[in-house]
N, C-alpha and C positions, 0 to 999 in steps of 0.2 A: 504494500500500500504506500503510495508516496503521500506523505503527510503534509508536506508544501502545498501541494495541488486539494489535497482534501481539506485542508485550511480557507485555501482560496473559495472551492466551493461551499464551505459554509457561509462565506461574509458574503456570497450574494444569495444566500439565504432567501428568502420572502416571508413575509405578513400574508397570514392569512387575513380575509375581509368573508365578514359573515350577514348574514341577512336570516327573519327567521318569517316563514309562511306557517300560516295557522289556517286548518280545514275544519270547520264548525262538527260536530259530533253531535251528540242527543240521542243516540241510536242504543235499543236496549234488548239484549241478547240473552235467550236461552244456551242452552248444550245446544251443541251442534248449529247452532245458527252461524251467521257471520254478517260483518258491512265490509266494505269497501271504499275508501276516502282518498280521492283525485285532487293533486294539487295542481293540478290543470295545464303543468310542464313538467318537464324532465328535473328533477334537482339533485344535488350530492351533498349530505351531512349527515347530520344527525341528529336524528329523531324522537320525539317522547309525544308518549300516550298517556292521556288521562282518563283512569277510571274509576269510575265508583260503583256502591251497593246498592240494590233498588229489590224492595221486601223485610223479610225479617232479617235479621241483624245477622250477617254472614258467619258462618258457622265451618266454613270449609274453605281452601285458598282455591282461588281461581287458576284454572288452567288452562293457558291460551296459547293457541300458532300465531306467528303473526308471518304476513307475509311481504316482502318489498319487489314489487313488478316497473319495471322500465314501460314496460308495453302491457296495453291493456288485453293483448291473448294471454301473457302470460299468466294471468288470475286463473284461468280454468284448467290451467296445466296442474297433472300430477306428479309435483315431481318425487314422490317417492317410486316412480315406475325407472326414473331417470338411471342408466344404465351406460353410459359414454366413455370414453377414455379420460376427460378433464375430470380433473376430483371433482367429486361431490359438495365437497367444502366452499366452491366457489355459490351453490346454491344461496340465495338470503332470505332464510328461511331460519325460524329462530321460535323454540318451544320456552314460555318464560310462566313462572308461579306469582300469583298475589298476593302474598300475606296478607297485607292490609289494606282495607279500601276504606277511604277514597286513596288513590295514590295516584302521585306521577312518574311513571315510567321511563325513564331515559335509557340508550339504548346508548352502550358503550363505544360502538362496531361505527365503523362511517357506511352509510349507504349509497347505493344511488339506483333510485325509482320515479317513479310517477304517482304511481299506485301503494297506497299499505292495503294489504287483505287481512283482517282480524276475522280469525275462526275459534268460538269459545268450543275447548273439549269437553271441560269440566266446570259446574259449578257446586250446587248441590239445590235440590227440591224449595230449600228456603230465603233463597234469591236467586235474583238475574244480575248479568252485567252491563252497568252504563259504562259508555264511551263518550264522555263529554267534548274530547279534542284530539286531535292530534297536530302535532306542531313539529317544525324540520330546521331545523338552525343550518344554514346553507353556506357551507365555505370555500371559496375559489383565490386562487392568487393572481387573476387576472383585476385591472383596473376596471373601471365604471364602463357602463357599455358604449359605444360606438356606432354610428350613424350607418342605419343598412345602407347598401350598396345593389344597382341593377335597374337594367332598361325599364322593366315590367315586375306587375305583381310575382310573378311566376319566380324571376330570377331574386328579388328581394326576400321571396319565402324563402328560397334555397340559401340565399345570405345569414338570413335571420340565425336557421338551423346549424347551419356552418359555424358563424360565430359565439353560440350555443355550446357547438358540440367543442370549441377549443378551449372555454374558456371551463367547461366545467373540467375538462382532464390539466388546468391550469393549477395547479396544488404545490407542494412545494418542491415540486419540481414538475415535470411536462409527462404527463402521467400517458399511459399506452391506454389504459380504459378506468375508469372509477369506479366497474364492477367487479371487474375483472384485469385480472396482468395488471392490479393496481403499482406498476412501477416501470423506468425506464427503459424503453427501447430506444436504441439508434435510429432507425427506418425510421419509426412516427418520430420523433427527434427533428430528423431534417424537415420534412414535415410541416413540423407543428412550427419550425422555427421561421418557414418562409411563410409561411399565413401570420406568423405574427409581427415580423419587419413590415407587414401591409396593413394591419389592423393595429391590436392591442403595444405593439411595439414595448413590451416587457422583456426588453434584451439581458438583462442582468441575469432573468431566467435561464435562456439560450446560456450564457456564460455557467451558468452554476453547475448547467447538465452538462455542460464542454468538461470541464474539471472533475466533476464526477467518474465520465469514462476515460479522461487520462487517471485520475489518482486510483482506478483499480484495474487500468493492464496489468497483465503479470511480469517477472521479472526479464521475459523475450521481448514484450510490447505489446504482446496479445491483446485489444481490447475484446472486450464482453461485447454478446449480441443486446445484455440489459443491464440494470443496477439495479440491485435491492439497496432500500436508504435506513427498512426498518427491522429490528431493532436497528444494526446498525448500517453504516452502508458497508457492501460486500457485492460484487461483480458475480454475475452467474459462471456456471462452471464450464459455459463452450459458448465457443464464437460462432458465427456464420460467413463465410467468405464474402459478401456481397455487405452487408449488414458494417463489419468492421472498416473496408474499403469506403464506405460510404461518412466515415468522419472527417475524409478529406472534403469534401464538397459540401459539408454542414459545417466546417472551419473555414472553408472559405468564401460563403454564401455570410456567416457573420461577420469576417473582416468587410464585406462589403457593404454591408449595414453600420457598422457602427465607426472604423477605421480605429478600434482597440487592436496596436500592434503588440504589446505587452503580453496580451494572453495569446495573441499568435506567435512570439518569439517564444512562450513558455511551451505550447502544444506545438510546433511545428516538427521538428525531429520526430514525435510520436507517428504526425501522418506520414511523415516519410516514411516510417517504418512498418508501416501497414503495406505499401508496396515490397518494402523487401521481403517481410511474410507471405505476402499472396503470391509472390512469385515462387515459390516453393509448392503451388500449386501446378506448374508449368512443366511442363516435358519439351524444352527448348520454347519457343513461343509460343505453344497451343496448350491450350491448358487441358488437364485430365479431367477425366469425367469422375464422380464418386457415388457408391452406393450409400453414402451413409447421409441417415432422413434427416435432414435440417443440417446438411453441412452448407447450402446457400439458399436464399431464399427466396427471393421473384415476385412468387403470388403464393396464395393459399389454397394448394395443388397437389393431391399427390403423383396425380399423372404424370404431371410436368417435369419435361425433362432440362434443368441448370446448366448443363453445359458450356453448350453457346452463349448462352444469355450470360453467363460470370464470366466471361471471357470482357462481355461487352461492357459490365460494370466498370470490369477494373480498367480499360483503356480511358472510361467516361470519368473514372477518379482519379486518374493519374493526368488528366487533361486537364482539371479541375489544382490540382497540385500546380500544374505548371503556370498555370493562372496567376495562383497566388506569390508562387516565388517570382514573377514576373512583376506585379503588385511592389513585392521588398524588394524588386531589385537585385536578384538573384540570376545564378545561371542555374538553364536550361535544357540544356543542351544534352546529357543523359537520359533524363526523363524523356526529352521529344526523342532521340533515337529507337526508346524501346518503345513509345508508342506506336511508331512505324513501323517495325517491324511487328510488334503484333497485330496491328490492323490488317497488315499486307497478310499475314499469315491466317488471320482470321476468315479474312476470304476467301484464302483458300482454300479451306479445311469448311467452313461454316456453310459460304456462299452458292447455293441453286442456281446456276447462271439459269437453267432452264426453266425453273419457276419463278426467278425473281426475287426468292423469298432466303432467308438464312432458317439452316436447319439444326438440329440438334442431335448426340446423342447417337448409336446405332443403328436406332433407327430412324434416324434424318425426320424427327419429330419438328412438325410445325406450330408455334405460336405465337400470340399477339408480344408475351415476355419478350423472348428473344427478340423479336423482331422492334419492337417498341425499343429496344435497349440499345441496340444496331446504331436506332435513330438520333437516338439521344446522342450517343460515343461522339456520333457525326462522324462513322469511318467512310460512308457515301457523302456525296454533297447532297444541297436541297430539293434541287429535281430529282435526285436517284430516291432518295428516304420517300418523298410523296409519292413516290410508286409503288415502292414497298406497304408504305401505308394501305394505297387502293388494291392492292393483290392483297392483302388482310382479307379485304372484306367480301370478297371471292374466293377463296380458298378453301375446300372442304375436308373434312378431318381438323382444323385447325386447333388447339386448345386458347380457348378465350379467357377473359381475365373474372376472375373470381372475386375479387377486391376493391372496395374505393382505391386502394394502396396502388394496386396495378393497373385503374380507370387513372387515376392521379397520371402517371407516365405517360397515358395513351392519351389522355388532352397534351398533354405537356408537348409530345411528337408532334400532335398533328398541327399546336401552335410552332414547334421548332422548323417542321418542313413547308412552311407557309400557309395554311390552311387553319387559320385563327376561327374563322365561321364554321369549321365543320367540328372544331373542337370546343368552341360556344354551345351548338346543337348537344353532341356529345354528352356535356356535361348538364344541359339546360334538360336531355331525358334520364340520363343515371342518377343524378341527384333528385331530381325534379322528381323520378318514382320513387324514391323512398318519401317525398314530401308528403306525395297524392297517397300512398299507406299510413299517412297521419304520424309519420318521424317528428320527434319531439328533438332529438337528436340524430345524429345520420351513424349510420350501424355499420358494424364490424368487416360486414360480408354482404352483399345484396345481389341475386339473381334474379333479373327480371323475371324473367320465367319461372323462376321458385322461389317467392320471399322468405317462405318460413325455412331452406336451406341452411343447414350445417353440418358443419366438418367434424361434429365434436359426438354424435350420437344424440345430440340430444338437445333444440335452443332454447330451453333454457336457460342456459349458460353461455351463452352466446352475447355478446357486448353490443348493446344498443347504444352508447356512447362511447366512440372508439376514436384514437387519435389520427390516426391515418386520413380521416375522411373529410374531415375539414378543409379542404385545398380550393372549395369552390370560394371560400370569402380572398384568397390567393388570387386566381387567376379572375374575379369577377373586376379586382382591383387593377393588377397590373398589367391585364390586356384587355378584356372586353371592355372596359371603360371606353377606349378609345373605336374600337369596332363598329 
């Protein structure tokens, strides 16, 4: 653990700022009955229930489920059926006793729902239970909110939710989801940091999560694919090759927001040294393929073949590197060598002259990942990438993108290869349909074609406030404005 850099990220620390919503109660419950109390948006904190005795003088403790719902399907779900590979633990779902009524309840746990569902198990024959309130003390570290953004109702809804969904994973530090994976990812990192140099511009943030994932690489340079902060901070136990790569371009996307060289002269050696490790992924310039699940990561896929596509990262971060050292003033001149040569060799090894398209893997697997990543690298110029682009969207077998995270790229292309309007639409229907399903926040994972979709066995556990997905208050700002 470097203890300088962990220093550093404490003193950009945050204040929490708290707000508290109260949803009127009155509702008087036998066994087995229940109510349901809507706070009519998405919020994160924490919560207390007020209940009292109604009859004869309570003679037995109350025994109540209580439930905390993001989304209003979720109330009718059983999850005691809930059988998935993600713990069970992520469930917020919470069996609690009343000694004594009248009482208020406070709820240790932070949440984050829409919905409370109170289902009494027990009481006893010689009363019922009131529920006179419940109330949500709501705490975010982003600032006061921010004037939506967008031509039309349409795109301003999408705004609103956006801005929503960044500010509630905005905690003390830039949270992956506030139900779930309540703690530091790289990916949502970059992320959450360019929607917020266009919105809330809580840079100090960005900087704290910068120093978090330098002050717990290991003692090679390894950074973590996340950070746990609680109890203490502690870096997960594996990286993701795409995931790690990706600090350089979220170190130099903040020099370019704030022009703090002090924390890029303190972190800069780190990013370089994410190229020397991923280069050990390499078998001369082509990189190796791997069987092992979450060695990089793209989309949220298990089909999906990494390959190609982590070839394309690391050309797109080592390009992004050379940026920056260009920025200080620095030589070049290595870094752009091995980018050439891996590009040139990317093509040749990746590139379909005959479809068009970059393949993957052994079996010359087609997707929007790779191909989308291609774009970005910028190993074609801008007419060649908007071809690739429109062979996307003809191309049969293709694996498509499962993620706001990997929709995120796929605007991102089709504004980089010039086609800003077709990635306005883009975005104005993927986000725009989680709007029209009544998103209070935009969600983890979203298939048109299958909302209630998950990877996990089971959505209930599935993050309906996710960090990744915030990107439209991003690109509504820094390009369709002018559109």
């Amino acid at each position: 653990m470097n203890i300088e850099f962990l220093k550093k990220a404490e003193e950009a620390k945050p204040k929490l700022t708290s707000k508290t919503h109260t949803v009127k109660g009155g509702q008087i419950l036998a066994e087995n009955e229940c109510a349901v109390y809507d706070f009519g948006t998405h919020v994160v904190g924490y919560p207390k229930l007020y209940f009292s005795a109604v009859g004869a003088h309570y003679d037995a403790p109350a025994l109540v489920k209580v439930r905390f719902c993001e989304t209003a399907q979720e109330l009718d779900e059983d999850t005691s059926k809930y059988n998935g590979w993600i713990s069970k633990g992520w469930l917020q779902d919470e069996i609690i006793h009343l000694d004594e009524l009248p009482c208020a309840y406070a709820f240790r746990r932070r949440f984050a729902f829409r919905y409370i569902k109170v289902e009494v198990i027990a009481t006893s024959p010689k009363y019922k239970l009131c529920i006179e309130k419940a109330v949500a003390k709501c705490v975010t570290s982003a600032p006061e909110r921010i004037a939506v953004c967008g031509s039309d109702r349409k795109e301003k809804a999408i705004d609103k939710i956006a801005l929503k969904t960044l500010s509630e994973c905005m905690q003390y530090e830039f949270e992956d989801g506030p139900k779930r994976d309540m703690r530091l990812w790289l990916g949502d990192l970059r992320l959450q940091a360019l929607t917020n140099y266009q919105t809330y511009r809580h840079n100090d943030l960005v900087k704290r999560c910068l120093y978090l994932f330098a002050a717990t690489a290991d003692d090679e340079g390894n950074i973590s694919q996340c950070v746990f902060t609680k109890p203490e901070v502690a870096p997960d136990d594996t990286s993701m090759f795409d995931y790690s790569l990706l600090f350089i371009p979220t170190l130099y996307d903040y020099f370019m927001a704030t022009g703090d060289k002090q924390t890029i002269n303190d972190l800069l050696p780190l990013a370089e040294k994410q190229i020397e490790i991923a280069k050990k992924q390499f078998n001369g310039n082509a990189i190796e393929d791997c069987d092992r699940l979450g060695w990089c990561f793209l989309d949220w896929s298990l089909e999906l073949n990494k390959q190609a596509g982590a070839q394309a990262v690391y050309i797109y971060a080592e390009k992004s590197l050379v940026k920056l050292l260009k920025e200080l003033q620095k030589n070049t001149s290595v870094y752009e060598q091995d980018i050439a040569l891996k590009s040139v060799k990317a093509i040749e090894k990746f590139y379909d002259k005959a479809q068009g398209l970059f393949v993957s893997g052994k079996q010359r697997q087609i997707s929007y990942a790779t191909n989308v990543w291609y774009v970005l690298a910028e190993v074609f110029g801008q007419k060649e990438n908007a071809f690739i682009l429109e062979r996307l969207k003809t191309c049969e077998n293709v694996v498509k993108p499962v993620t706001p995270y990997m929709m995120h790229h796929y605007v991102q292309a089709l504004i980089n290869s010039g086609n800003a309007c077709e990635g306005r639409k883009v975005m104005r229907d993927y986000w725009g349909g989680m709007a029209e399903h009544g998103a209070d926040t935009f969600w983890e994972l979203y298939n048109p074609e299958n909302p209630d979709e998950s990877p996990y066995g089971g959505k209930t556990v599935n993050s309906y406030c996710h960090a990744w997905s915030c990107t439209p208050s991003y690109f509504l700002r820094k390009y369709f404005a002018e559109v």
